[in-house]
C-alpha positions as CSV (number, residue, x, y, z in Angstrom):
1,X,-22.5,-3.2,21.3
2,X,-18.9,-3.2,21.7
3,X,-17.8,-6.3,24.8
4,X,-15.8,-4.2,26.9
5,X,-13.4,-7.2,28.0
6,X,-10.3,-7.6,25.4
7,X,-9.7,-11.0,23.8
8,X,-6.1,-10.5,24.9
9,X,-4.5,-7.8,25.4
10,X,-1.0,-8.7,24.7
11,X,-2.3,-9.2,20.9
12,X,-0.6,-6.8,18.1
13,X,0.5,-4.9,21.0
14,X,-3.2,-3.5,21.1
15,X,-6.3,-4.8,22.8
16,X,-8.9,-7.2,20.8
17,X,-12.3,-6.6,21.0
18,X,-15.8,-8.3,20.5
19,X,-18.0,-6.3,18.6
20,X,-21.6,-7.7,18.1
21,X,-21.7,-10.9,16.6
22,X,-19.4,-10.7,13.9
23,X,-16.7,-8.4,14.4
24,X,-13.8,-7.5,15.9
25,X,-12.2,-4.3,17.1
26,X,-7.9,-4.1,17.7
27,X,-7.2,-0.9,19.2
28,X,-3.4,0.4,18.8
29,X,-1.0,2.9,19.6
30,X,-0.7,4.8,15.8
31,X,-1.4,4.4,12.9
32,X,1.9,2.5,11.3
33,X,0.8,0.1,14.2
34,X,-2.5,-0.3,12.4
35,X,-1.1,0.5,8.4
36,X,1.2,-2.9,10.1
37,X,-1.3,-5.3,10.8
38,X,-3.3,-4.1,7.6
39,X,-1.0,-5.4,5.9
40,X,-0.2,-8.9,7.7
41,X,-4.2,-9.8,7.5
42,X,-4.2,-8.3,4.1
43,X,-1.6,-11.0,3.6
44,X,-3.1,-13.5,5.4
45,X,-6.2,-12.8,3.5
46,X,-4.9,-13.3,-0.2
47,X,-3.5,-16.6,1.3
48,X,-6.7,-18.0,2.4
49,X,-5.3,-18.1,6.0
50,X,-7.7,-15.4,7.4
51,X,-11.0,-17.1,7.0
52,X,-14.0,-15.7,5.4
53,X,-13.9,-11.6,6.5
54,X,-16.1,-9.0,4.8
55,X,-14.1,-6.3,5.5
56,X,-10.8,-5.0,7.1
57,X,-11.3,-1.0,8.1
58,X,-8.2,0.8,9.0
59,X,-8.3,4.2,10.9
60,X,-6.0,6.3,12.4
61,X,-5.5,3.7,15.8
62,X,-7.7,1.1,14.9
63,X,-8.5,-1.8,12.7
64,X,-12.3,-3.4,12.5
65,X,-12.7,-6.8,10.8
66,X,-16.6,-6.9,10.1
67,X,-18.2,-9.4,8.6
68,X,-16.1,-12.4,10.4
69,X,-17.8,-15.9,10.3
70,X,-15.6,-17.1,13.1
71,X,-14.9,-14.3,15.6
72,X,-13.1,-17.2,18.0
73,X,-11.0,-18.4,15.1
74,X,-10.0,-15.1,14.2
75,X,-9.1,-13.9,17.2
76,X,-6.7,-16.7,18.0
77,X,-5.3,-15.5,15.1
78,X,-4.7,-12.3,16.0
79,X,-3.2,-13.2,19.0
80,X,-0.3,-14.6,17.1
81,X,0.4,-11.6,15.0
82,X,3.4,-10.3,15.1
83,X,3.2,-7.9,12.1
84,X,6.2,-5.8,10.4
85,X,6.2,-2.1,9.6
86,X,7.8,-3.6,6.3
87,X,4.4,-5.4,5.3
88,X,2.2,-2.5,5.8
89,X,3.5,-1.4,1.9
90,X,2.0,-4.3,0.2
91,X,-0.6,-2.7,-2.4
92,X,0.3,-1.7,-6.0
93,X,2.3,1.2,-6.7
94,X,-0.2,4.2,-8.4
95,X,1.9,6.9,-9.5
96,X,0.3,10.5,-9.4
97,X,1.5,13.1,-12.0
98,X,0.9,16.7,-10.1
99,X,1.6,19.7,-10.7
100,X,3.3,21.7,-7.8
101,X,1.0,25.1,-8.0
102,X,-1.0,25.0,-4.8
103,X,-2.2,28.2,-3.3
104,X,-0.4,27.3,-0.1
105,X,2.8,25.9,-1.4
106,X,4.5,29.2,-0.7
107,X,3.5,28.9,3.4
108,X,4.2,25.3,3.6
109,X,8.0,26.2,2.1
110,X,8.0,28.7,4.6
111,X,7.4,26.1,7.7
112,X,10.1,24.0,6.1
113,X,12.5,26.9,5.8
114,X,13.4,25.9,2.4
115,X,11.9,27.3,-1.4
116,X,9.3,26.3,-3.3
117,X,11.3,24.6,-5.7
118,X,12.9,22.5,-3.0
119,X,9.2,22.2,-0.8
120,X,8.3,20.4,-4.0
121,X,11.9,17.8,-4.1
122,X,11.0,17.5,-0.6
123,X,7.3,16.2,-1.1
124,X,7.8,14.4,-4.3
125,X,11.0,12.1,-2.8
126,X,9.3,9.5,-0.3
127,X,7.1,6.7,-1.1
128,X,3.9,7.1,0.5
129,X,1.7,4.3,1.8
130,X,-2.0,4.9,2.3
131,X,-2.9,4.1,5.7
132,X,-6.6,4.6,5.7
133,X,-9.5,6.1,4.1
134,X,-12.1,8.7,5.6
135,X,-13.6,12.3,5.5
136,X,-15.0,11.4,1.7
137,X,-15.2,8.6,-0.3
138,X,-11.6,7.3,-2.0
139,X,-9.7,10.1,0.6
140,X,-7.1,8.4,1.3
141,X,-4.6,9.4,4.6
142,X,-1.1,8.5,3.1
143,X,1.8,8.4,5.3
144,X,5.8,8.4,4.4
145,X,6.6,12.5,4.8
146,X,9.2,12.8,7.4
147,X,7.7,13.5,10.6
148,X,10.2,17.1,10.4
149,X,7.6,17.9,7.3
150,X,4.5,17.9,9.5
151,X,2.1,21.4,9.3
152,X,-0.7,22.4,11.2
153,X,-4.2,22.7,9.4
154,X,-5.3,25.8,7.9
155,X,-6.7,28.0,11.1
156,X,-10.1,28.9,8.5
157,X,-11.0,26.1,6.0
158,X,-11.8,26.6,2.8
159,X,-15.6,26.6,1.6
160,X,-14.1,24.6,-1.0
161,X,-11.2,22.7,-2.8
162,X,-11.1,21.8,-6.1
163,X,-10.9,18.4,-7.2
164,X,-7.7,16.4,-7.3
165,X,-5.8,19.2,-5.1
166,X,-3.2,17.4,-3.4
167,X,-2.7,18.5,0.4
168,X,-1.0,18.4,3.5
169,X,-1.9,18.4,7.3
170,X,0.3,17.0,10.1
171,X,1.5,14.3,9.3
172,X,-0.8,13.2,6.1
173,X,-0.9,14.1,2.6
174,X,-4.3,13.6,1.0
175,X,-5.6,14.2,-2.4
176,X,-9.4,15.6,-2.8
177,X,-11.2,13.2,-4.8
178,X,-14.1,15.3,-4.9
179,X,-14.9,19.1,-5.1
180,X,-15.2,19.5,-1.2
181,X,-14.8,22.4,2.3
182,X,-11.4,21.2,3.6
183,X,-8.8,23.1,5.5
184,X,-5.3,20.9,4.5
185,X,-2.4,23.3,2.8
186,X,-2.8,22.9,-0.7
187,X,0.4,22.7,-2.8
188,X,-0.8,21.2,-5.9
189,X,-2.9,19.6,-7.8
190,X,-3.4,16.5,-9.9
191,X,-5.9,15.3,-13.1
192,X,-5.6,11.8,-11.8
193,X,-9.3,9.9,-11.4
194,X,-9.1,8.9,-7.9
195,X,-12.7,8.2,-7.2
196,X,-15.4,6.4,-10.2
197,X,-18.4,4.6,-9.1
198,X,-17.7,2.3,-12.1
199,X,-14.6,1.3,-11.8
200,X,-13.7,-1.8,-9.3
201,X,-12.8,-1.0,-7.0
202,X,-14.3,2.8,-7.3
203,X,-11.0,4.1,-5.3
204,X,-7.9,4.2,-6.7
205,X,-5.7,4.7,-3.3
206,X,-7.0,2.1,-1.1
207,X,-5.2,1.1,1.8
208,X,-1.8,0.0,1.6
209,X,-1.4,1.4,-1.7
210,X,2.1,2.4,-2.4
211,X,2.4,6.1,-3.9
212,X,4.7,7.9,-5.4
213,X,4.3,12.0,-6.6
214,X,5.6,12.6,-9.5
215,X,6.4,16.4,-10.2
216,X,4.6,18.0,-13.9
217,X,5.3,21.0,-15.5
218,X,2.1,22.9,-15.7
């Protein structure tokens, strides 16, 4: 059960909250506030400054740490955060080779009021950063398109999108790990693994990943 009373609510510029025994709930305005403070416990973490934490979960506006053996501790900590947007790009760098053929390539250049040849310069020229993971398992919501870039989801979803298909929808771009429905604009597609139970960890864009697209000839 979630303690409705924040632990301060000046903290991160979000609120702290108590949730059950071991957790704890910030709440923030977006999600570079969150993709932010990911990265400064992520930090704090590798440092041995954080304390023993099971898990840090970002989402779109919030961040649960779960698992936390001193709530208290932790959120003193939080209280003195004052993360960066420039730390919330502190993962590895995983290039993915795709191939700019997507069935809705055509559209999204359209939105943009460019060509497809220069939707794909466009897509392929920012460094993403994944911000969270969701909808399936190793989906990962990667931010860094220029808020101009954003398009709407597709008004009737598809019953189903190939694997690897690399997508867009407002202000994400995703890449299908699995054969799944999904109503993004597809305009490509990639052979990269980005999801395998035996690998550790199973997901290859976890958050705060660093991405780059990297444009293939068919």
């Amino acid at each position: 059960m979630t303690d409705p009373r924040p632990a301060d609510p000046r903290a991160t510029a979000g609120t702290v909250r108590r949730v059950g025994e071991r957790a704890l709930l910030v709440e923030l305005p977006g999600t570079a506030e969150v993709a932010a403070l990911y990265g400064w416990l992520a930090e704090r973490r590798e440092a041995g400054e954080l304390g023993a934490v099971e898990e840090l979960v970002p989402a779109a506006r919030t961040l649960l740490l779960d698992g936390v053996a001193d709530v208290d501790a932790v959120a003193a900590l939080l209280r003195t955060a004052r993360p960066t947007a420039a730390g919330a790009a502190h993962g590895p760098l995983v290039e993915v080779p795709t191939v700019y053929d997507g069935a809705d390539l055509a559209e999204v250049a359209a939105l943009w009021g460019v060509s497809e040849e220069a939707a794909v310069r466009i897509h392929a020229a920012p460094e993403y950063v994944v911000a969270f993971c969701g909808f399936a398992p190793g989906f990962g919501y990667l931010t860094g398109l220029p808020a101009r870039f954003e398009v709407p989801r597709r008004a009737t979803p598809r019953s189903s999108v190939p694997v690897g298909s690399v997508a867009l929808a407002g202000p994400y771009t995703g890449v299908y790990p699995h054969p799944s429905p999904g109503g993004w604009q597809l305009i490509g597609h990639t052979a990269l693994l980005l999801w395998d139970a035996d690998r550790e960890p199973p997901a290859l864009l976890a958050p705060g990943t660093r991405v780059r697209f990297t444009p293939e000839r068919a």
